[in-house]
TORFIDO-30276 format. One record per residue (C-alpha): residue number from 1; residue in one letter; chain; x, y, z. Coordinates in nm, 4 decimals. Layout:
<sites>
<site NUM 'A' 'A' <X Y Z>>;
...
</sites>
This chain:
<sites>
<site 1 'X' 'A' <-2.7512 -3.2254 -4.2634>>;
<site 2 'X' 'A' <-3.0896 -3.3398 -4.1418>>;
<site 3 'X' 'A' <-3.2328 -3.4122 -3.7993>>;
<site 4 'X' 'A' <-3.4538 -3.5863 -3.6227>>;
<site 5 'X' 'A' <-3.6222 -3.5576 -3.3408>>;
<site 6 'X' 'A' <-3.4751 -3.7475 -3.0285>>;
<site 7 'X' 'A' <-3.7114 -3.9181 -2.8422>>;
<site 8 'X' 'A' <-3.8952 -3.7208 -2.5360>>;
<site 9 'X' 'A' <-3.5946 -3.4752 -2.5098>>;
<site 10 'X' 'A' <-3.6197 -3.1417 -2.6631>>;
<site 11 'X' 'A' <-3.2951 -3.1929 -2.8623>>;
<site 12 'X' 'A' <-3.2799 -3.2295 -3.2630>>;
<site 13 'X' 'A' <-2.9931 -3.4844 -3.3431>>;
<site 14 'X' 'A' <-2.8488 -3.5349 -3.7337>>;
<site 15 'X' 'A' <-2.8728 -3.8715 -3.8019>>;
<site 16 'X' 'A' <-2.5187 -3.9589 -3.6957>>;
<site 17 'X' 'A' <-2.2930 -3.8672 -3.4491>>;
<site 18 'X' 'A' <-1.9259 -3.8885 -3.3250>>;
<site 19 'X' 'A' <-1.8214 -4.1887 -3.1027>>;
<site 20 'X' 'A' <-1.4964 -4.0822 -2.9103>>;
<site 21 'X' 'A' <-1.4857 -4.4715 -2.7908>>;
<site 22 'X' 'A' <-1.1325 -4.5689 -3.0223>>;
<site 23 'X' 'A' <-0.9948 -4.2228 -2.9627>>;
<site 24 'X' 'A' <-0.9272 -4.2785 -2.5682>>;
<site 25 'X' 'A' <-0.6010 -4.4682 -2.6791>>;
<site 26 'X' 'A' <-0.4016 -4.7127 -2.5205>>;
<site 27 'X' 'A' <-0.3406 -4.8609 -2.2049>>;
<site 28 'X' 'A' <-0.7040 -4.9624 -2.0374>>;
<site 29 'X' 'A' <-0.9279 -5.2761 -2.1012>>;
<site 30 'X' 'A' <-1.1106 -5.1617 -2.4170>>;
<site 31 'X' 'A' <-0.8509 -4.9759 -2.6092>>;
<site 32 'X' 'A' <-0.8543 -5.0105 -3.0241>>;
<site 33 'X' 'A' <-0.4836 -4.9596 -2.9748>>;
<site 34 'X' 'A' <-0.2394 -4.6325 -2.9309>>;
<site 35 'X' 'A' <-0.4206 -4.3210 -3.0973>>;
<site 36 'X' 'A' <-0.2624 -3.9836 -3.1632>>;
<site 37 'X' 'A' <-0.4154 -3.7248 -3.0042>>;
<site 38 'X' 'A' <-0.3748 -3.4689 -3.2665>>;
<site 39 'X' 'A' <-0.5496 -3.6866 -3.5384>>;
<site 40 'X' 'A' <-0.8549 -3.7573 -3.2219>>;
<site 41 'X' 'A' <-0.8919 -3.3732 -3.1828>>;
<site 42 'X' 'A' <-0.8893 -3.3230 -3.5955>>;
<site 43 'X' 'A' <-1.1479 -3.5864 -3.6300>>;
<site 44 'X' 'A' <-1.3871 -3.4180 -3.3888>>;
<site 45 'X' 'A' <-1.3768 -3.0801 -3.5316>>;
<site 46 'X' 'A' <-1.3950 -3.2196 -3.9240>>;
<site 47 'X' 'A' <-1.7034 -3.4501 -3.8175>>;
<site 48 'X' 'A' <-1.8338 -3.0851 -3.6553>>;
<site 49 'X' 'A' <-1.7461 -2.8488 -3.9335>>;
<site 50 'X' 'A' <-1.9595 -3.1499 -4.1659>>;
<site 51 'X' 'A' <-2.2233 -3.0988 -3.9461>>;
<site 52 'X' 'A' <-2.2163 -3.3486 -3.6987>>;
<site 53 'X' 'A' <-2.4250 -3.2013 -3.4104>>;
<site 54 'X' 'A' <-2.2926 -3.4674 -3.1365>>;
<site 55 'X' 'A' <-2.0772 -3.6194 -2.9819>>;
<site 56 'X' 'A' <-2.0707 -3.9321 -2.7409>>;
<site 57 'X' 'A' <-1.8244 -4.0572 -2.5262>>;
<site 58 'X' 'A' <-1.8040 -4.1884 -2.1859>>;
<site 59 'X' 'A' <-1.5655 -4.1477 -1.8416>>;
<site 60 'X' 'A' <-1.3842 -4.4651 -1.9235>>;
<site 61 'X' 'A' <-1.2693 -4.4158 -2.2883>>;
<site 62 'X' 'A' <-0.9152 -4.4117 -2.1839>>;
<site 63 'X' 'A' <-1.0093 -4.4075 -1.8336>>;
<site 64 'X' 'A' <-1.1000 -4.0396 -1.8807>>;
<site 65 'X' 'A' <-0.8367 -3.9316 -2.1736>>;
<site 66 'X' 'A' <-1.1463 -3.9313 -2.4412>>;
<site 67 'X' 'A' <-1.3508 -3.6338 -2.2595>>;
<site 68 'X' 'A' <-1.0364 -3.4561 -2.2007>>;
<site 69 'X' 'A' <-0.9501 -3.4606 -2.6030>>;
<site 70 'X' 'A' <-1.3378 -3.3778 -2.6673>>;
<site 71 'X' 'A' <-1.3119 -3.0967 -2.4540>>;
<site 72 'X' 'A' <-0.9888 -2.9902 -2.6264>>;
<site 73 'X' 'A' <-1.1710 -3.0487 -2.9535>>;
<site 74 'X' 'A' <-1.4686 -2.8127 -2.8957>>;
<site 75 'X' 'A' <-1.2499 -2.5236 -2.7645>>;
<site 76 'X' 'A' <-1.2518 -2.3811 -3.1150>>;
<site 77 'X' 'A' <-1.6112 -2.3910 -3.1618>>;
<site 78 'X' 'A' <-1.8720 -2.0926 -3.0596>>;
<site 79 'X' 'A' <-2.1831 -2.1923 -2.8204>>;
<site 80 'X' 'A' <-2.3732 -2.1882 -3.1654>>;
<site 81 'X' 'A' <-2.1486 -2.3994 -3.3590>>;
<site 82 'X' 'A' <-2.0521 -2.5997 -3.0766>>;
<site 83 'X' 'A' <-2.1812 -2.9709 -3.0965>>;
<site 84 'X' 'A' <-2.4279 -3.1968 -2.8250>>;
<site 85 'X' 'A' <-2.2429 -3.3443 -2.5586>>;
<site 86 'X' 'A' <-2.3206 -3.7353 -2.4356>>;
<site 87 'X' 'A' <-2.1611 -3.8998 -2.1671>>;
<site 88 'X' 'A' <-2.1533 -4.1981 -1.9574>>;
<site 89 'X' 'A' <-2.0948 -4.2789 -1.5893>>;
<site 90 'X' 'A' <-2.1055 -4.6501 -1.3842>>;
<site 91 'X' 'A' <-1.7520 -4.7963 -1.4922>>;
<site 92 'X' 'A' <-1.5401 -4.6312 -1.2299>>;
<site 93 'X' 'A' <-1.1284 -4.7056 -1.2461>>;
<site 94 'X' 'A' <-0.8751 -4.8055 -0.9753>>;
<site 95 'X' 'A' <-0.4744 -4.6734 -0.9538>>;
<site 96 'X' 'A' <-0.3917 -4.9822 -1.1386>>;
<site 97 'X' 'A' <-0.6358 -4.9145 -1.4056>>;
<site 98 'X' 'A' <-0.8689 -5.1796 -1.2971>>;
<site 99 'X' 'A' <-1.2174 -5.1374 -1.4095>>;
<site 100 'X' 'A' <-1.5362 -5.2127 -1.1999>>;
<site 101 'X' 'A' <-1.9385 -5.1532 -1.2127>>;
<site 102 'X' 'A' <-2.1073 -4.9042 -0.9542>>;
<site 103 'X' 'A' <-2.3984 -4.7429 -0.9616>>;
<site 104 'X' 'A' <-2.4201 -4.6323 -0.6000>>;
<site 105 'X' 'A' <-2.5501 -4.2628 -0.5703>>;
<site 106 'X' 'A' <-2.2066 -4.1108 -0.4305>>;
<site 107 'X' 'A' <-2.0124 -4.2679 -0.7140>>;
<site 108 'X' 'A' <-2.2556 -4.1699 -0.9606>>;
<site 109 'X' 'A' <-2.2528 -3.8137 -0.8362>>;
<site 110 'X' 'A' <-1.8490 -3.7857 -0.8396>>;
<site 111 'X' 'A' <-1.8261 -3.9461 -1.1502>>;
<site 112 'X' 'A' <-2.0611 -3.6541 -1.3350>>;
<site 113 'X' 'A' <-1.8563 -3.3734 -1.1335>>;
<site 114 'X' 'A' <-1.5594 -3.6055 -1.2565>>;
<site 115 'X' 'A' <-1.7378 -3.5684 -1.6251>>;
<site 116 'X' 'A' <-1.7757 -3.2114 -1.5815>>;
<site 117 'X' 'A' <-1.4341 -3.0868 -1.5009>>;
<site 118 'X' 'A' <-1.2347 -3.3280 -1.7734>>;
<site 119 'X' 'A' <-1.5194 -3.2013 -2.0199>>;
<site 120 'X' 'A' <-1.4735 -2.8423 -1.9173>>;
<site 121 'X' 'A' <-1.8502 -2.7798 -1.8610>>;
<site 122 'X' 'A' <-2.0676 -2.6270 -1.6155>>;
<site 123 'X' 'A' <-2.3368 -2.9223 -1.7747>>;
<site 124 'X' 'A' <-2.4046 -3.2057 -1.9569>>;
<site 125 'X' 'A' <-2.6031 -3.2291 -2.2477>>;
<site 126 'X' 'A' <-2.7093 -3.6068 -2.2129>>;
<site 127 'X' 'A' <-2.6002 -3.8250 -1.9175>>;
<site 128 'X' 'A' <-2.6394 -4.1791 -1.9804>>;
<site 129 'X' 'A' <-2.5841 -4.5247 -1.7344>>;
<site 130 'X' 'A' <-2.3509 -4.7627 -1.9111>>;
<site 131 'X' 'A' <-2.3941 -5.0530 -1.8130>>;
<site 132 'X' 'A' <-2.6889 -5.1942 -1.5860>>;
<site 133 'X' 'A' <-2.4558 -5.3547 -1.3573>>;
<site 134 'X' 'A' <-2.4602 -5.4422 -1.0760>>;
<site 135 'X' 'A' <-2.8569 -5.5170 -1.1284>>;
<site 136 'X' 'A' <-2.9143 -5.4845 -0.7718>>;
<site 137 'X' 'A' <-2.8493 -5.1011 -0.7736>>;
<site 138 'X' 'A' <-3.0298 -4.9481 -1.1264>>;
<site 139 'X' 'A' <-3.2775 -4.8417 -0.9059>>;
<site 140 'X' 'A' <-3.0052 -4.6422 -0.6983>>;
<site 141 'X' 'A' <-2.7940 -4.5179 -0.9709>>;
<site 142 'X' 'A' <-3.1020 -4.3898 -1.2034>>;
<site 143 'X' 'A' <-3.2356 -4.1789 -0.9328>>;
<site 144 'X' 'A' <-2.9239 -4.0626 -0.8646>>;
<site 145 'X' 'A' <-2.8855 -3.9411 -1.2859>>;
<site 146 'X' 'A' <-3.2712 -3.8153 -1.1735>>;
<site 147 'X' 'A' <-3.1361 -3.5966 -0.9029>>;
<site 148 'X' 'A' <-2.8957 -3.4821 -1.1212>>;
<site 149 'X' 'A' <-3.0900 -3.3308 -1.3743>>;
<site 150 'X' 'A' <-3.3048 -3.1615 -1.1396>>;
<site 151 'X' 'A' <-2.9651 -2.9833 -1.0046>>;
<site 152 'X' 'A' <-2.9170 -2.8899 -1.3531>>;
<site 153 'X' 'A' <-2.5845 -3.0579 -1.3730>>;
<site 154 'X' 'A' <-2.7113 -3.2638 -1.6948>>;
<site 155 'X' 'A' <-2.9846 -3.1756 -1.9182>>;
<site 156 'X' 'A' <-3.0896 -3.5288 -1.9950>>;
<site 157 'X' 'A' <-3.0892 -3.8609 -1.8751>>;
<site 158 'X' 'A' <-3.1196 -4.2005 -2.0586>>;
<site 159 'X' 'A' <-2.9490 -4.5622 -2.0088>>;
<site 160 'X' 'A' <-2.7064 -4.7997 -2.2671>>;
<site 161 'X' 'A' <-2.7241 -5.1574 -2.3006>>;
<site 162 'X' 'A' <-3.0670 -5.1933 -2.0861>>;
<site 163 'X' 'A' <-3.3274 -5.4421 -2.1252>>;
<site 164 'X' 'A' <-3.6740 -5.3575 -2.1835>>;
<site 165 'X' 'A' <-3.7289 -5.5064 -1.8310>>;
<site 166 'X' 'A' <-3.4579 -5.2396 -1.6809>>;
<site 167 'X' 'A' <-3.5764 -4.9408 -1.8662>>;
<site 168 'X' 'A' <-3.9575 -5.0037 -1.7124>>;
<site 169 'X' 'A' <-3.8226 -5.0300 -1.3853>>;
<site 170 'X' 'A' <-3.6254 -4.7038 -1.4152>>;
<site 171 'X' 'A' <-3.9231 -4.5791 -1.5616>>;
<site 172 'X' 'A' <-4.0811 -4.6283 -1.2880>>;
<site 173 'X' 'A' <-3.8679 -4.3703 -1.1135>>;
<site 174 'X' 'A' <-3.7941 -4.1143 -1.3840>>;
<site 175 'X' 'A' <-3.8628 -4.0728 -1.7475>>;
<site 176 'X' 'A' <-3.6057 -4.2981 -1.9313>>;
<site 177 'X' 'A' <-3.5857 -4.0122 -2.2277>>;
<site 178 'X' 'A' <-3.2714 -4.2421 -2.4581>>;
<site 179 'X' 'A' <-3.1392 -4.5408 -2.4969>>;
<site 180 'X' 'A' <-2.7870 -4.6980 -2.6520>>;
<site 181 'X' 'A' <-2.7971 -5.0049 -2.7559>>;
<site 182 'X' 'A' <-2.5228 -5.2187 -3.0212>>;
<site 183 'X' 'A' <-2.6945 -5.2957 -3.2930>>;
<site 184 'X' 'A' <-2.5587 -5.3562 -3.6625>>;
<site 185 'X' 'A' <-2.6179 -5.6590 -3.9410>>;
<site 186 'X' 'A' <-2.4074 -5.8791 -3.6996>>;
<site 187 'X' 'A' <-2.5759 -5.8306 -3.3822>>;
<site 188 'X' 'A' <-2.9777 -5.8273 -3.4525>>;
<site 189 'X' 'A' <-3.1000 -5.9280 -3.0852>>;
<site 190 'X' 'A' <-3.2367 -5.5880 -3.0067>>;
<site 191 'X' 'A' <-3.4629 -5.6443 -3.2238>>;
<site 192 'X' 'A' <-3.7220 -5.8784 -3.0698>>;
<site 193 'X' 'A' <-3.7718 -5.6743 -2.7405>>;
<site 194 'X' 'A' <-3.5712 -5.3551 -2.6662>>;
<site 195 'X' 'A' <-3.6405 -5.1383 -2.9949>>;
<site 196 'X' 'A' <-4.0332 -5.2566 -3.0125>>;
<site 197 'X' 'A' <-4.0178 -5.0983 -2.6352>>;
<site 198 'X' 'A' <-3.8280 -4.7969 -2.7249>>;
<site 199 'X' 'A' <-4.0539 -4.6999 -2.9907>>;
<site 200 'X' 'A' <-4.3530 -4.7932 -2.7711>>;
<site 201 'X' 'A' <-4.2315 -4.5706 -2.5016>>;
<site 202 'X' 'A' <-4.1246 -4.2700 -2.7379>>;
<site 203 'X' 'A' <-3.7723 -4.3564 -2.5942>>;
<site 204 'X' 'A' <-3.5093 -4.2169 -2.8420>>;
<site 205 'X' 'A' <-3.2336 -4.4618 -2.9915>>;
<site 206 'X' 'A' <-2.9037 -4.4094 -3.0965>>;
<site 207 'X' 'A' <-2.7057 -4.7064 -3.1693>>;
<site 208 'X' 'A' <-2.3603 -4.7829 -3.1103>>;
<site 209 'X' 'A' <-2.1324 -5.0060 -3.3413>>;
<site 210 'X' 'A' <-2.3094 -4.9953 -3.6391>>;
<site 211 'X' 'A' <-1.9895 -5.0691 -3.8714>>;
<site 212 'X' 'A' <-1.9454 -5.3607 -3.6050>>;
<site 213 'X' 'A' <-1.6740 -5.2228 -3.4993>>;
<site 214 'X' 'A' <-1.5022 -5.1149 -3.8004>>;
<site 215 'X' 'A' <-1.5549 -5.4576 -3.9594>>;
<site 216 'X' 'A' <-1.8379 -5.3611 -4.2108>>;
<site 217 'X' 'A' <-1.6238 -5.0694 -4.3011>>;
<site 218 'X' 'A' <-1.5343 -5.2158 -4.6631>>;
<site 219 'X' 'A' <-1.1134 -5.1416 -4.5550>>;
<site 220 'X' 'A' <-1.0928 -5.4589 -4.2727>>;
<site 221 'X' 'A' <-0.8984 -5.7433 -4.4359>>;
<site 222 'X' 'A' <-0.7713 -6.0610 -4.3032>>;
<site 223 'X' 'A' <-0.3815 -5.8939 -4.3230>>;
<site 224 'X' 'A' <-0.5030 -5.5943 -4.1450>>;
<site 225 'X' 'A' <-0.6832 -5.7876 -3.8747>>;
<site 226 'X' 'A' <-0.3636 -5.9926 -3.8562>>;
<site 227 'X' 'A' <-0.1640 -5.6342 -3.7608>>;
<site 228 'X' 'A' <-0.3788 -5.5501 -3.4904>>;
<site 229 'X' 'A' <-0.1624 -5.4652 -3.2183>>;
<site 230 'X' 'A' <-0.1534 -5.6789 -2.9072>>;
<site 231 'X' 'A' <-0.3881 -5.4560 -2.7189>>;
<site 232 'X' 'A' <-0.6695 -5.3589 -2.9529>>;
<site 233 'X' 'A' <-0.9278 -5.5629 -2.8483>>;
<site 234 'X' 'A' <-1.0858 -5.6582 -3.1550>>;
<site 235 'X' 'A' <-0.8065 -5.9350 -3.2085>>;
<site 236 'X' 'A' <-0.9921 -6.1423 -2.9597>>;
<site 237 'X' 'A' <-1.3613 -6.1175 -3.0789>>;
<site 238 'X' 'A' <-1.5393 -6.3899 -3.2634>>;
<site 239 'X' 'A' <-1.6378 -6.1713 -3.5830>>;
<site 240 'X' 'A' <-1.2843 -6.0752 -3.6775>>;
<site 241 'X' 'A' <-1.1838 -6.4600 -3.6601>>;
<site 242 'X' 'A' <-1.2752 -6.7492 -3.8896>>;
<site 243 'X' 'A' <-1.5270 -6.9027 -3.9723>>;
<site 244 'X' 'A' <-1.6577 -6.6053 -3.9109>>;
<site 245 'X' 'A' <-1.4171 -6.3548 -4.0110>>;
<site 246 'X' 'A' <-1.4537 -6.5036 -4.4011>>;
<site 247 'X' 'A' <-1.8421 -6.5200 -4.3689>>;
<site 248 'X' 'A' <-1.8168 -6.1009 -4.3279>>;
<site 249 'X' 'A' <-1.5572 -6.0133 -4.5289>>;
<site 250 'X' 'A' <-1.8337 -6.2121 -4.7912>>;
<site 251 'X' 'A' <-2.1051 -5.9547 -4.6633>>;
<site 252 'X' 'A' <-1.8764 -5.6728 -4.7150>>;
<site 253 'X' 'A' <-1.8572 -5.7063 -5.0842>>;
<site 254 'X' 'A' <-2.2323 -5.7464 -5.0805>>;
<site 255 'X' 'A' <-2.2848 -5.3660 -4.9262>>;
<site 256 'X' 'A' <-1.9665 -5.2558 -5.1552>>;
<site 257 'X' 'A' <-2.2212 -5.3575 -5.4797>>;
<site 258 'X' 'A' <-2.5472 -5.1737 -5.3275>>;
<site 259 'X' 'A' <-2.3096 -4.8598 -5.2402>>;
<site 260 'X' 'A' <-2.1394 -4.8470 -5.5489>>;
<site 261 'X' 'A' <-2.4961 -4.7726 -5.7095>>;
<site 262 'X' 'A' <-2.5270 -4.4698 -5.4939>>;
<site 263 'X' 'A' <-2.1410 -4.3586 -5.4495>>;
<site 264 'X' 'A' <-2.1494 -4.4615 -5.0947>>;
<site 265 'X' 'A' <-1.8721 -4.6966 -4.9369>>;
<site 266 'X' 'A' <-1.9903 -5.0364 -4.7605>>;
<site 267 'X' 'A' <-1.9246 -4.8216 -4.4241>>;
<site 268 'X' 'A' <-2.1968 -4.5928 -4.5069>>;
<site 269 'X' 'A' <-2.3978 -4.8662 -4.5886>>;
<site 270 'X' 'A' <-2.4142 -5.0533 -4.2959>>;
<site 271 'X' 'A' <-2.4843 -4.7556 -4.0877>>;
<site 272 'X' 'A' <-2.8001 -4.6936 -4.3145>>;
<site 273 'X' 'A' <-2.9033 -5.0050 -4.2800>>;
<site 274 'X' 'A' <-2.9430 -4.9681 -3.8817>>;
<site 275 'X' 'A' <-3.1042 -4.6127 -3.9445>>;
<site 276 'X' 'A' <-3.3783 -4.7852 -4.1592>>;
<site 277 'X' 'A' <-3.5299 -4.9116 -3.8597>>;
<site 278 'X' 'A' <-3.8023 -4.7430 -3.6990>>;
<site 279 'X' 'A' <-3.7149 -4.7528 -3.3756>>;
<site 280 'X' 'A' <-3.3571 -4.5791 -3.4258>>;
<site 281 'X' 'A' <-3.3134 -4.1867 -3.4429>>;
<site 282 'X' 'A' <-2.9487 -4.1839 -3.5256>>;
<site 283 'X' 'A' <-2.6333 -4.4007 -3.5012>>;
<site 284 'X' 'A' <-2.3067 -4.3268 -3.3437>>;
<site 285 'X' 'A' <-1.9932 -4.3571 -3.6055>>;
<site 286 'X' 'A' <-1.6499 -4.3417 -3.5011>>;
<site 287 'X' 'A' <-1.3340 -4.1944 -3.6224>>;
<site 288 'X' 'A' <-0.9815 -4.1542 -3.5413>>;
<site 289 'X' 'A' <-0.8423 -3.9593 -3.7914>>;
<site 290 'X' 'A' <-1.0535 -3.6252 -4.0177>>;
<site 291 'X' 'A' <-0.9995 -3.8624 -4.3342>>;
<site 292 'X' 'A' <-1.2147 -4.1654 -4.1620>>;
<site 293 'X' 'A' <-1.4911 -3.8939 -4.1154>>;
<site 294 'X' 'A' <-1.5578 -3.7927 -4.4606>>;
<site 295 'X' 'A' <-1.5898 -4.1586 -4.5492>>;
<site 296 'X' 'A' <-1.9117 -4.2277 -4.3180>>;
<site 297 'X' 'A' <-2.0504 -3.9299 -4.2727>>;
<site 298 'X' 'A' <-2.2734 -3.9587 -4.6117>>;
<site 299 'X' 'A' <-2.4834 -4.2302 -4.4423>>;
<site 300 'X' 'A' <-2.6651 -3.9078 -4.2320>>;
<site 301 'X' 'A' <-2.8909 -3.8524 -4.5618>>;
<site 302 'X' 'A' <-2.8591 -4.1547 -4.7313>>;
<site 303 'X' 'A' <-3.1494 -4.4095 -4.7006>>;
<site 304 'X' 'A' <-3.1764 -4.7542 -4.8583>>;
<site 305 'X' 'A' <-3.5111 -4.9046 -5.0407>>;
<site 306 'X' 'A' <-3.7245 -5.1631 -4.9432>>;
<site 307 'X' 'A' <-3.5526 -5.3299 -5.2247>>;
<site 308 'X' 'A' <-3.1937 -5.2783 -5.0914>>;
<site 309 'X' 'A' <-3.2926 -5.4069 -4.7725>>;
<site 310 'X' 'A' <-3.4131 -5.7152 -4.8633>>;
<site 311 'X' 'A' <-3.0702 -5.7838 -5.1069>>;
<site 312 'X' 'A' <-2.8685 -5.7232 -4.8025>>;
<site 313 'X' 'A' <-3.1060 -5.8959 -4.5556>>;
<site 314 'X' 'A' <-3.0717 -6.2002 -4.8425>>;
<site 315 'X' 'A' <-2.6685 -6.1719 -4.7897>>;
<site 316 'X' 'A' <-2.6479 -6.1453 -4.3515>>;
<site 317 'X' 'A' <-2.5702 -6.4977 -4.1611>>;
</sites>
């Protein structure tokens, strides 16, 4: 599988990785519903032995349970074999569960020794701020990922869902070396400010949700939205409810045509699509069971023409 290079870090990424997001399971704010952890570790180590070279995750998958199974996951591996290892820190849990924003430099700093133990790690390979929230402390809680990497606790640092205004004021501080932004057909903002800047700034991207959210997959259907289960998120949100919901589904068969020319599912289309853009270095695919990662994991070498791209740009809302 090929790789690029990421940004101003000294790491070289395939084109896709592992998101561990739906594989935290049930029971916190952002759950895709109850998971099995068996099928979680199996899709880990399949997307690996394919030749996946990352994973990403984050402390609050399943308020911690999603490091835990990636840690479980990699046991198997050797330090050659063994994958990249991205995490995130800032949304910090109560007893109850309840989920909050901090980036205050204590909490930062117990949340990566937090990271470290579930992950079973003496470091990090890429430590990343969630959310920018509250705005009042980025300042605080990038120097505190700065500080961090000069203990050697993480290797590298980089942000998710910034602004271009919020990475140049980290900047100011420390390097921002990546960034994680949403971006797929659906969701296009990034487009007008943050990527232009990340490219600019040599700032390496790897997008999240670029099957929005397992609706460009080509297997969502109105019955199967209908089955969600009460606490899967995705029952609530806009795009998996009409108008909108029919209006995709539409799109769907559009990327089922153009992959059908190449033997590539819709899925793997709409990942390519967001890896045609200059600005990104890879995308982030999930999976929750080994069979889900064989059907996305083509899109790593598979790149649409100009051609393509304007047929599906012809076919988006």
């Amino acid at each position: 599988m090929q790789k690029v290079r990421f940004g101003k870090t000294d790491l070289e990424i395939t084109a896709v990785g592992f998101g561990a997001w739906a594989i935290g399971g049930t029971g916190w704010a952002g759950a895709w519903g109850s998971q099995d952890d068996d099928e979680a570790v199996g899709a880990i180590q399949r997307a690996v032995e394919l030749g996946i070279n990352w994973v990403d995750t984050a402390a609050v998958y399943g308020l911690g349970h999603s490091e835990e199974l990636v840690a479980r996951a990699l046991k198997g591996f050797s330090d050659a074999d063994s994958p990249y290892v991205f995490t995130k820190c800032s949304l910090v849990w109560d007893e109850d569960g309840g989920v909050s924003n901090v980036l205050k430099k204590g909490s930062v700093k117990k949340e990566c020794e937090d990271s470290l133990r579930r992950l079973q790690t003496d470091v990090i390979d890429l430590y990343q701020i969630h959310w920018p929230r509250p705005d009042e402390e980025v300042e605080e809680g990038w120097e505190a990922l700065s500080e961090l990497k000069e203990e050697g606790k993480v290797r590298h640092i980089g942000v998710s869902n910034f602004d271009a205004g919020q990475m140049e004021r980290a900047g100011g501080i420390a390097p921002v070396e990546t960034l994680q932004p949403p971006y797929n057909m659906l969701r296009r903002d990034v487009e007008d400010e943050i990527l232009p800047y990340a490219r600019e700034n040599d700032v390496g991207v790897i997008v999240y949700s670029p099957m929005a959210s397992g609706l460009l997959t080509g297997k969502m259907t109105r019955g199967r939205v209908e089955d969600m289960p009460s606490d899967d998120w995705r029952r609530n949100n806009e795009q998996f409810n009409d108008p909108k919901l029919s209006r995709n589904l539409d799109l769907v068969e559009k990327l089922r045509e153009v992959g059908e020319r190449h033997d590539k599912s819709p899925a793997e289309v709409a990942i390519a699509w967001t890896l045609r853009h200059p600005a990104v270095s890879a995308a982030i695919v999930g999976g929750r069971r080994p069979d889900q990662v064989d059907g996305i994991v083509g899109a790593a070498d598979f790149r649409l023409s100009d051609d393509e791209v304007g047929e599906i740009g012809s076919a988006l809302p």
